[in-house]
C-alpha positions in Angstrom: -181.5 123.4 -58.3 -178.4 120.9 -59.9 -179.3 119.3 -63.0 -177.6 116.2 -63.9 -175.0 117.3 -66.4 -171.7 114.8 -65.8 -171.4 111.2 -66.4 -168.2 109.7 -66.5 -165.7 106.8 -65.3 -163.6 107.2 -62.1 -160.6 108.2 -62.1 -161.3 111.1 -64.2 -158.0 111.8 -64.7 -154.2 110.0 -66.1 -151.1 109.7 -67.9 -151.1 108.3 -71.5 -148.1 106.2 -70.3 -149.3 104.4 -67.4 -152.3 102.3 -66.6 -155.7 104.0 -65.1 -156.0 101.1 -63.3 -153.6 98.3 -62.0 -156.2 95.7 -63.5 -155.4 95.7 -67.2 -159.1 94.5 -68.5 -160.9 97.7 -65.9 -158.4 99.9 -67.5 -159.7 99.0 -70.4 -162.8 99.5 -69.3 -162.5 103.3 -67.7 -160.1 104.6 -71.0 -163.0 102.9 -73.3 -166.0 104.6 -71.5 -164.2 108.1 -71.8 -165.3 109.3 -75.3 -169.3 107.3 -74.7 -169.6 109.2 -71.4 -168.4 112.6 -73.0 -171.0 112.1 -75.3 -173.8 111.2 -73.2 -173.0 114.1 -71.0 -173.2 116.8 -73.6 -177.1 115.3 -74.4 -178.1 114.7 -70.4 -177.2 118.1 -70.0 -179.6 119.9 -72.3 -182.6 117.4 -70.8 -182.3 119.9 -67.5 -183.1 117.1 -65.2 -183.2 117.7 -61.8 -181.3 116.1 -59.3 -179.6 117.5 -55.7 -176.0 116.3 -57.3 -174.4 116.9 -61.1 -172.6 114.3 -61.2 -173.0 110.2 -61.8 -169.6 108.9 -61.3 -168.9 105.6 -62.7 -166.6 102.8 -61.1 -165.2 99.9 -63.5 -164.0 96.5 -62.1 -162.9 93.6 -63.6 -164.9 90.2 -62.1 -163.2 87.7 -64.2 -166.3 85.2 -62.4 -168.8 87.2 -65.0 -169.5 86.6 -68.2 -171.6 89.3 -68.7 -171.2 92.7 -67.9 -173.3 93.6 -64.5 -173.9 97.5 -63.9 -175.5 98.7 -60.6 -176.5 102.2 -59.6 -177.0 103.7 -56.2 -180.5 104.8 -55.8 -180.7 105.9 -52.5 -179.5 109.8 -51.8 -176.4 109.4 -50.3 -173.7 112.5 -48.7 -171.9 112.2 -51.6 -171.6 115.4 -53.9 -172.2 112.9 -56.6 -174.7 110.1 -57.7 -172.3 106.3 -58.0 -172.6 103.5 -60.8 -170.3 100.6 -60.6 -169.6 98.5 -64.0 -168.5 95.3 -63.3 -166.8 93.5 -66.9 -165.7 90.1 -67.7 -162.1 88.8 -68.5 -163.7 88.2 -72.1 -164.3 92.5 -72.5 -161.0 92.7 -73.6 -161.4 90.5 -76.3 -163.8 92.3 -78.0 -163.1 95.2 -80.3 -162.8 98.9 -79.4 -166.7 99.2 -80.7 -168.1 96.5 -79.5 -166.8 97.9 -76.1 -168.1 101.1 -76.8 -171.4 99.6 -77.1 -171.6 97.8 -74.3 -170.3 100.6 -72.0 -172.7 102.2 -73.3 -175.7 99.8 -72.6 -174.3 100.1 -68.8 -174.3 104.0 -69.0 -177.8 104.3 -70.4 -179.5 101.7 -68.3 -178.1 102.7 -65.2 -179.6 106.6 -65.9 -182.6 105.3 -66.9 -182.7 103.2 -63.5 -181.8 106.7 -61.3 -184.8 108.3 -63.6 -186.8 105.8 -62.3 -186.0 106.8 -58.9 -185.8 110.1 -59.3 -188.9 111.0 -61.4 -187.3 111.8 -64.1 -188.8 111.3 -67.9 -187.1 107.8 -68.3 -188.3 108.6 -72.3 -186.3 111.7 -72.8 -183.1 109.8 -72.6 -183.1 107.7 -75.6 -182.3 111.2 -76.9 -179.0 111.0 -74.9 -178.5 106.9 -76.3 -179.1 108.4 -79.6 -176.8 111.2 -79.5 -174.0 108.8 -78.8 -174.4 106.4 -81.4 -175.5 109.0 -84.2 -171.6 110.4 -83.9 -169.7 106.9 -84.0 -169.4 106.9 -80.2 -166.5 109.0 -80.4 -166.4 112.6 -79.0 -165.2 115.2 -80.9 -164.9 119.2 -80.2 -163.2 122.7 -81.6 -162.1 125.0 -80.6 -163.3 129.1 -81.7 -161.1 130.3 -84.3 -157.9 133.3 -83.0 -157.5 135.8 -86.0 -153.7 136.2 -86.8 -152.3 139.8 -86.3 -152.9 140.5 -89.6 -156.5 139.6 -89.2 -155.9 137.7 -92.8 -155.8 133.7 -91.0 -157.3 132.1 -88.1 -156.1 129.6 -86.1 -158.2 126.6 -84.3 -157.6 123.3 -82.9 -160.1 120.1 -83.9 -159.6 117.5 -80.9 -161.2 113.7 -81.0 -161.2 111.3 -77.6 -160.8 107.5 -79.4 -160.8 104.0 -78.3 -158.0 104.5 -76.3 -159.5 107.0 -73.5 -156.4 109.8 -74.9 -157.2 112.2 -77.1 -155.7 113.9 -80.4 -155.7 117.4 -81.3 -154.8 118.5 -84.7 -153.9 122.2 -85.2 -155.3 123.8 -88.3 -155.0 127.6 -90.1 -157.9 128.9 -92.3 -158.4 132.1 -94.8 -160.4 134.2 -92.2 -162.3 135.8 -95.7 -164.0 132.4 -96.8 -163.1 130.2 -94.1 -160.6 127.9 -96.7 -158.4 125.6 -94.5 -154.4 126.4 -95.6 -152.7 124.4 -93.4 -152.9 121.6 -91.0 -150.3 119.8 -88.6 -150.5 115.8 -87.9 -152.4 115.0 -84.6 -150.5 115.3 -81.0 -151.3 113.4 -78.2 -154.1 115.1 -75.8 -155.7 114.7 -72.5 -158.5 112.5 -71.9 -161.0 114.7 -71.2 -163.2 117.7 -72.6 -161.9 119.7 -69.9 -158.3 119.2 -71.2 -159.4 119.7 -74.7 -160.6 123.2 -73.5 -157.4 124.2 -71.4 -155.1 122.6 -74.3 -157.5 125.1 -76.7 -156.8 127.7 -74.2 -152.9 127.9 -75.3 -153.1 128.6 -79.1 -150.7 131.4 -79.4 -149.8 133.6 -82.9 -146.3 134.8 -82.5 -146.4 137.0 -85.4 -148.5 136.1 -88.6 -146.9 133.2 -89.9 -146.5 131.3 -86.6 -149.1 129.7 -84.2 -148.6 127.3 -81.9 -150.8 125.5 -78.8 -149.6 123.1 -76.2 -151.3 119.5 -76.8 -151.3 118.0 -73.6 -152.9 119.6 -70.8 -153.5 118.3 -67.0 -152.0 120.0 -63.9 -148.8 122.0 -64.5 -146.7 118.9 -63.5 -147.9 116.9 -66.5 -148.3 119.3 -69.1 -146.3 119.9 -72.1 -145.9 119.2 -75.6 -145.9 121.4 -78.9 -147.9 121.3 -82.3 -146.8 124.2 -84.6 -147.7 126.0 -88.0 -145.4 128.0 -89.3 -145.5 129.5 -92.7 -142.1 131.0 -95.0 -141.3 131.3 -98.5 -142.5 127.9 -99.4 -145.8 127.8 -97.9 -146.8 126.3 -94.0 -144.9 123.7 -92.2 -146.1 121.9 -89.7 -144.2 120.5 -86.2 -145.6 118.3 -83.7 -143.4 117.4 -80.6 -145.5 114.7 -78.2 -145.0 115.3 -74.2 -145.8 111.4 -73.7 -146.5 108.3 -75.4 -150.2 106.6 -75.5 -150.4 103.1 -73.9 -152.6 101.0 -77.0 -155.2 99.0 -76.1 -156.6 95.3 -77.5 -158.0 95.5 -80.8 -160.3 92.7 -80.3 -161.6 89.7 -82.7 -165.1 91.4 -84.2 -166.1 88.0 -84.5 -167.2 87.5 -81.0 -170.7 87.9 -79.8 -171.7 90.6 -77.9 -171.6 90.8 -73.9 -174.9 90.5 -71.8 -175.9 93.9 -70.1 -177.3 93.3 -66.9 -178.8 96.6 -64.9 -179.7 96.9 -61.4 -180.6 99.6 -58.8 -178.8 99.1 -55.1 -179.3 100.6 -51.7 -182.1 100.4 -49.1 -184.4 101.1 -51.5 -184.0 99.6 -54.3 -186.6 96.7 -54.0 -183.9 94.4 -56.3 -181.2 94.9 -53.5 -179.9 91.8 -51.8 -179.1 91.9 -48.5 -175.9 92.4 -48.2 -172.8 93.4 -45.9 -170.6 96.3 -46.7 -167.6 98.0 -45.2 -167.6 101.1 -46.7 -164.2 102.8 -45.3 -163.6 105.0 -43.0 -160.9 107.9 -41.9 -159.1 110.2 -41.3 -156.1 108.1 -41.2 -152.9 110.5 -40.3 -150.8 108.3 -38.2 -148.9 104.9 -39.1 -150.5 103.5 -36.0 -154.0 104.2 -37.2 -153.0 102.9 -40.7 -151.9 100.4 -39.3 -155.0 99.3 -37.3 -157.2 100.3 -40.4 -155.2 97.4 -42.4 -155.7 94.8 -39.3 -160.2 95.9 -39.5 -160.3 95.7 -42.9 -158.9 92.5 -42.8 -161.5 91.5 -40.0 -164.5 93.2 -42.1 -163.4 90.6 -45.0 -164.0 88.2 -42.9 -167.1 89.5 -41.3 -168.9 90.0 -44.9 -167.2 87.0 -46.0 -170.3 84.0 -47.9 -171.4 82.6 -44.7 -171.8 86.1 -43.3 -173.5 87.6 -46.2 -175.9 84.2 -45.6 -176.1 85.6 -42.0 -177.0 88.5 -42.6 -179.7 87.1 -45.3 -181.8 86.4 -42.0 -182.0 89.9 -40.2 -184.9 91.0 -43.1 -183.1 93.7 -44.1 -181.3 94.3 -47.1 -178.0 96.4 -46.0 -175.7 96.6 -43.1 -173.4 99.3 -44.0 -170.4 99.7 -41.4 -168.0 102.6 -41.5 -165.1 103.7 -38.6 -164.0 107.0 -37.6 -160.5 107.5 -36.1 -161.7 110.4 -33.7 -164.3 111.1 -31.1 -163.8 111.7 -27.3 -164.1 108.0 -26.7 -164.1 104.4 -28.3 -167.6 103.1 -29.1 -169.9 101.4 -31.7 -173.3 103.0 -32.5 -175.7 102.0 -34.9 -178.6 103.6 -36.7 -181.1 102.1 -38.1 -184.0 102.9 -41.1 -186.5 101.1 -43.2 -184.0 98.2 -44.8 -180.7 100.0 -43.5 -178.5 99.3 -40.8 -175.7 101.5 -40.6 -173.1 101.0 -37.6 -170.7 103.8 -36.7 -167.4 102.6 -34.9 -165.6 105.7 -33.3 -162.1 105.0 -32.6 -159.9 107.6 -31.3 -156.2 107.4 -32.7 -155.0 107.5 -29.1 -156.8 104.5 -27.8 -155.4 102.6 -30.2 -152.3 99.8 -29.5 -149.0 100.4 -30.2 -147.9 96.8 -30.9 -150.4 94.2 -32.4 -153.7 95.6 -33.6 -155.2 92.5 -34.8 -156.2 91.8 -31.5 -158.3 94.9 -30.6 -159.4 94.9 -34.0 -161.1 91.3 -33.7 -162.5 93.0 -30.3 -164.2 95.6 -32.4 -165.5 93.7 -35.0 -167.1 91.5 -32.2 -168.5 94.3 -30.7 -170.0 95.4 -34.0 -171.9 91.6 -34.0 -173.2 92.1 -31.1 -174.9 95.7 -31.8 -176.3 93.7 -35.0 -177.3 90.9 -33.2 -179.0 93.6 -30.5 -180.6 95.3 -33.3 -182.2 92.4 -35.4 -182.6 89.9 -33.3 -180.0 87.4 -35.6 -178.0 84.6 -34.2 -173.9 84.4 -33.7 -172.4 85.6 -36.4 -171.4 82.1 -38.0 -167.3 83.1 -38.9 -166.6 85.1 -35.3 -165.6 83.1 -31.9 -168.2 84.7 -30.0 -171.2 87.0 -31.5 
């Protein structure tokens, strides 16, 4: 069986040089949580807990209406091939420094295992180890890399690689006497990737190109963005060092330490989680492969706004349930709405075949389906007309 063994912000992955994410206080947030997460992942993975996924992925978003920072966690087993946290921060995260961010991100991590350990049985105790493990190394990861002998067996070669503040790390290249281990030479830091994967594959490309040259390339994602050079090389006068950087790092705030530390707040959410709130969700929906059903997936999303808008969420506040979960398929042999219903979950199913769709308008016929959707809600819970559609 899976243990968890992976915790870490969403998108995994990125170029130094642009943002994570178009929101400049959540892309703080994801490059911040990089190095905690790395951290917390190498300690959850030795507890051996068990869990049908290996994987909590973790979703930042800037709610500048907060001023705290609210963290949520899915209890309920979902078909995802991983476990999903959300992180909601303030405007005012940015403001704070690069550890008190750290901290806090951290809070949200911790808590929101603890919560899943609550629902999944799982010794809630044994993870202070993990909160520990974080804080005793400065909430900054750091790995090497083994040691390559030289041709001449007489020097090894091995790469030291840290993840800071600013969710990119730096990899410093480094040769040592192979007899006592005495470090001779060391280059300056190059730009690396941003995560312990990339420190591995960037590891992977120390090269010796004689004895008195070694080399490794520093920044390592997918072929396309890959490149780089740091460089030892030694002559009459002793080792030299090169570093040539693929990409530039984009900073990030240094903060005011004066400030006072953000609120955590942690909750569970799904069916159930007995903290949940009712609450109306759209939760996507696919596969899109045509401009007409992108099109049409623009003009229902737009109509889902306004069926989970306030006085909708108050709507659904009546039914006694605590989610309505509504997701559309482009496919199926016909057009229809189904629903299925558990315990505290409604979950409606719109199957829309591409070809039934409209050519021209499709707000229209998307209005018609999102009707149609009220009144298998209505049908299923006994609630009144949905308070923001013409007819429920």
């Amino acid at each position: 069986m899976p243990v968890l063994s992976l915790v870490h912000p969403w998108p995994a992955q990125g170029r130094a040089d642009r943002p994570t994410d178009a929101d400049p206080v959540a892309d703080v947030a994801i490059r911040g949580c990089r190095s905690v997460a790395e951290l917390y992942s190498e300690a959850v993975a030795g507890l051996g807990l068990p869990s049908r996924v290996g994987e909590l992925r973790l979703f930042h978003r800037h709610e500048p209406a907060l001023d705290h920072v609210r963290a949520t966690v899915h209890v309920d087993p979902g078909p995802e091939g991983f476990e999903v946290g959300h992180v909601q921060v303030p405007t005012a995260f940015a403001d704070r420094t690069p550890e008190a961010r750290a901290q806090v991100l951290l809070d949200a991590m911790h808590g929101m295992v603890c919560r899943l350990a609550a629902a999944r049985g799982w010794d809630v105790g044994a993870l202070e180890r993990c909160r520990r493990h974080v804080v005793e190394r400065g909430m900054e990861y750091h790995w090497s890399s083994q040691p390559k002998a030289s041709p001449d067996r007489r020097h090894t070669a091995y790469a030291e690689l840290r993840l800071p503040p600013d969710g990119y790390g730096r990899v410093r290249l480094l040769v040592a006497r192979r007899d006592d281990g005495t470090v001779v030479a060391s280059s300056d830091e190059a730009l690396a990737f941003c995560t312990s994967q990339g420190f591995r594959r960037s590891a992977a490309s120390l090269r010796w190109s004689g004895k008195d040259h070694v080399s490794l390339v520093p920044y390592d994602w997918v072929p396309a963005v890959r490149g780089g050079l740091v460089g030892l090389t030694r002559d009459a006068d002793g080792w030299h060092a090169s570093v040539e950087d693929y990409l530039a790092v984009r900073p990030v705030p240094a903060g005011d330490p004066g400030l006072p530390a953000l609120d955590v707040v942690v909750e569970g959410a799904g069916a159930t989680a007995p903290e949940q709130v009712p609450e109306v969700t759209f939760v996507g929906g696919g596969p899109i492969e045509s401009r007409r059903v992108e099109r049409f997936h623009r003009a229902f999303r737009a109509e889902m706004h306004r069926f989970a808008s306030p006085a909708g969420q108050e709507w659904w506040g009546d039914s006694g349930l605590r989610l309505l979960e509504v997701q559309i398929f482009y496919g199926g042999d016909r057009p229809r709405v189904r629903g299925r219903r558990t315990d505290q979950r409604l979950a409606v199913f719109v199957d829309r075949p591409g070809d039934s769709l409209p050519i021209g308008d499709q707000a229209p016929v998307a209005r018609e389906v999102v009707e149609e959707v009220a009144a298998l809600v209505r049908r299923r819970t006994g609630l009144g007309p949905h308070p923001g559609l013409s007819r429920g």
